[in-house]
C-alpha positions in Angstrom: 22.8 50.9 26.5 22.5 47.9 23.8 19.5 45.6 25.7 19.6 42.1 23.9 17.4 41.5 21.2 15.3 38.5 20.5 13.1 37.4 18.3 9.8 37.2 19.2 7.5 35.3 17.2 3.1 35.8 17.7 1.9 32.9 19.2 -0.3 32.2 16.3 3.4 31.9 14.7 4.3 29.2 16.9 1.0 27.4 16.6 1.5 27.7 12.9 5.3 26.4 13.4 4.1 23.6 16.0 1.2 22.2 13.6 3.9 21.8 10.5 6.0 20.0 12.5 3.8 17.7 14.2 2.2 17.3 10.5 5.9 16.0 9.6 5.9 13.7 12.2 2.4 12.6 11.4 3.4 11.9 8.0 6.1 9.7 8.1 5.0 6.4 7.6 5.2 7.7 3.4 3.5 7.8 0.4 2.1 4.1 -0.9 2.2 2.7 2.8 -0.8 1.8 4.9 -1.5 4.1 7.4 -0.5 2.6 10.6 -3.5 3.4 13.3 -6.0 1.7 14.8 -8.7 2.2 12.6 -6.9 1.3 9.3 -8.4 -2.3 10.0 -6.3 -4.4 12.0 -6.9 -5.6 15.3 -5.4 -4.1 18.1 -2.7 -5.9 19.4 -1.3 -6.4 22.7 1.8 -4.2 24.0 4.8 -4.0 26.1 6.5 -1.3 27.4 9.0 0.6 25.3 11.8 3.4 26.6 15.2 4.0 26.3 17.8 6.4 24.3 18.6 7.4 21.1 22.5 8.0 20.2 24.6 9.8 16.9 28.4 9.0 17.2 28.1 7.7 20.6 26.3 11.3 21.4 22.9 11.5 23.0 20.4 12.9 20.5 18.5 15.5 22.5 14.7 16.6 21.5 14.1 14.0 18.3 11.0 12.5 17.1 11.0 8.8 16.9 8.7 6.0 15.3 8.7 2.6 14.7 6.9 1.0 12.1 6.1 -2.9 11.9 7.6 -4.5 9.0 4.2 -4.9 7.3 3.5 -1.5 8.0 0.4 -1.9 9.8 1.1 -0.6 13.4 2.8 2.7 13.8 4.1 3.9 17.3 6.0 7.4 18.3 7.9 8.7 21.0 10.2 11.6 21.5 13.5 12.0 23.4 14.6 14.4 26.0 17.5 16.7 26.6 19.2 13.1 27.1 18.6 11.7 24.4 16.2 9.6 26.5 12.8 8.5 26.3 10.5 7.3 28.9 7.7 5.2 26.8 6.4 4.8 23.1 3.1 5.3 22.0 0.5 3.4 19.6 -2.8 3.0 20.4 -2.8 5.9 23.1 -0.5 8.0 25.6 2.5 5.6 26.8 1.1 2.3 25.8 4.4 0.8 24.0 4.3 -1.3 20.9 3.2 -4.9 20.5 6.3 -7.4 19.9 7.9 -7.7 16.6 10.5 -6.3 14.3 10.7 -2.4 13.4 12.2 0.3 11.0 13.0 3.3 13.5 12.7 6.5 11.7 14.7 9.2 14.1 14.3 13.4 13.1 15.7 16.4 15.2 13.7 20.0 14.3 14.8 23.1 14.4 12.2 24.6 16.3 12.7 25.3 19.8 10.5 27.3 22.5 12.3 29.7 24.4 9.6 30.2 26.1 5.6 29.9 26.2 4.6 30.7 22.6 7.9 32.4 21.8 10.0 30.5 19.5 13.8 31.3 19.0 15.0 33.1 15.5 16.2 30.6 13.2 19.6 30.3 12.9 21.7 32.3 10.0 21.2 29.8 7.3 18.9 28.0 8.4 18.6 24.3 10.7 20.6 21.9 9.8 20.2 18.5 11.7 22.6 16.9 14.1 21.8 13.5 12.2 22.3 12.1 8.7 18.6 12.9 6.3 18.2 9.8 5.7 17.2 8.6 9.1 14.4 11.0 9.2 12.3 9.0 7.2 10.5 5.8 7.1 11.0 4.9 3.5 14.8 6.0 3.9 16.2 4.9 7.2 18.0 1.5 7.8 17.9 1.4 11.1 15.5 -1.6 12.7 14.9 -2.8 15.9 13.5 -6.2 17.4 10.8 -5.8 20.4 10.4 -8.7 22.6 7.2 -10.3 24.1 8.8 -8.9 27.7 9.3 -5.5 26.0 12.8 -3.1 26.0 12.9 -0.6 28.8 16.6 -0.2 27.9 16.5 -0.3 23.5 19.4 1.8 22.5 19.0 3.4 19.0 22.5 4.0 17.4 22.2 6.2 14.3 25.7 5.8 12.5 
């Protein structure tokens, strides 16, 4: 009898695996910007609530890393979609706290790495990942894609990625 095989990854493989990709995300706001946190010297602002979805061709994008950077690159905020394409709240000064008003680039990345279950990753695919969405959107110093946050907030902000 032929069982099915999967790959099973240690966990310190997945903790190794989980740590790069968070340290992608950390990075985005790119070389010979300002970091954007609250102690790179600027004042904390006040915020609104932030949630919504995230769409390529129309298509909910499911399990993507999104941030928002101010347009003087001062305040960073992140969130991350579900198998909807939805999310439920952004984050920049702590868990869920929104973004203060203003105009934003959105950066918007999908990874590869999934957990099939705790501390088992699945195998990578033959030839590796290749994202659902154009590269260029995955970075901060690339993407095109802005958004305009109101004093009352956006609990309904679509983010259309061409």
């Amino acid at each position: 009898m032929i069982g099915h095989l999967r790959s099973r990854r240690p966990v310190a493989g997945a903790a190794c695996m989980l740590l790069a990709t968070v340290g992608v995300v950390a990075n985005v706001s790119g070389c010979g910007r300002p970091a954007a946190t609250p102690s790179a010297g600027m004042p904390r602002q006040g915020t609104v609530p932030v949630a919504g979805t995230v769409r390529h061709r129309g298509q909910p994008v499911a399990n993507a890393s999104l941030a928002m950077q101010s347009a003087d690159g001062t305040i960073l905020a992140r969130g991350r979609t579900d198998a909807a394409g939805a999310f439920g709240a952004v984050s920049t000064y702590g868990t869920d706290d929104g973004v203060p008003p203003g105009r934003y680039r959105v950066m918007v990345a999908v990874s590869g790495t999934q957990e099939i279950e705790p501390g088992v990753l699945a195998p990578e695919p033959p030839g590796g990942f290749v994202s659902p969405i154009p590269r260029k959107y995955a970075s901060l110093d690339t993407t095109d894609l802005e958004v305009e946050i109101a004093a009352g907030g956006a609990t309904d902000l679509v983010i259309d990625v061409p």
